[in-house]
N, C-alpha and C positions, 0 to 999 in steps of 0.2 A: 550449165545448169540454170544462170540465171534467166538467160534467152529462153529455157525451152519453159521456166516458170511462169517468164511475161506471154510465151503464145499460149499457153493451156490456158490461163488466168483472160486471155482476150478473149478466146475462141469460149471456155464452159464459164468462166467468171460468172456469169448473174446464176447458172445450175448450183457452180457448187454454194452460192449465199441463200437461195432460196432454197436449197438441200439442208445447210449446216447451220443457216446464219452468216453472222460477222464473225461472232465471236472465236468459235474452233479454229477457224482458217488464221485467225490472227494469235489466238495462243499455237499452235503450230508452227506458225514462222516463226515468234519470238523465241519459243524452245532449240527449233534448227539456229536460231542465229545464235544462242547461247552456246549452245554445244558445241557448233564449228570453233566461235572465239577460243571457247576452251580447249579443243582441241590442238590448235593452231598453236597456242602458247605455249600447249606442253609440249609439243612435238618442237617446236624452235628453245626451247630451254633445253632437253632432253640431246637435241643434235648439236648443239653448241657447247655442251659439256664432255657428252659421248662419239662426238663423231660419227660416221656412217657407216664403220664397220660393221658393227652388228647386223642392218640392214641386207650390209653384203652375203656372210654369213648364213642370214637367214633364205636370203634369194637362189645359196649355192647349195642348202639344205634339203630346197622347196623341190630345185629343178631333179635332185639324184634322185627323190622319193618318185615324182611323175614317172619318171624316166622308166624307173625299176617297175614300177606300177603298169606302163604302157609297153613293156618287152614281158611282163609275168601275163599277158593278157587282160590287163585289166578293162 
């Protein structure tokens, strides 16, 4: 993600600042970088208390629904 944010920003950079400005592009990132931190912590508290079962679980839940979905015609 970050790679493909530095060639877009090379390649349209001066479009999207004479489109938006400065400013949106940069509450934008600061928002994404907020949200990921937050996310990141809860997901590493959340698996450090609970383990990965759930996850499992959920993966082995996902795959019978397609599955049923993809043999009914879906």
């Amino acid at each position: 993600m970050g790679a493909a944010t530095l060639k877009e920003i090379a390649t349209n950079g001066g479009l999207m600042v004479a489109t938006f400005g400065w400013l949106a592009p940069l509450v934008g990132l600061l928002a994404a970088l907020l949200s990921a931190v937050i996310a990141v912590k809860w997901m590493v508290g959340y698996v450090t208390k609970h383990g990965l079962a759930v996850f499992g679980y959920y993966r082995i839940v996902l795959a019978l629904v397609v599955g049923a979905w993809l043999l009914l015609g879906g």
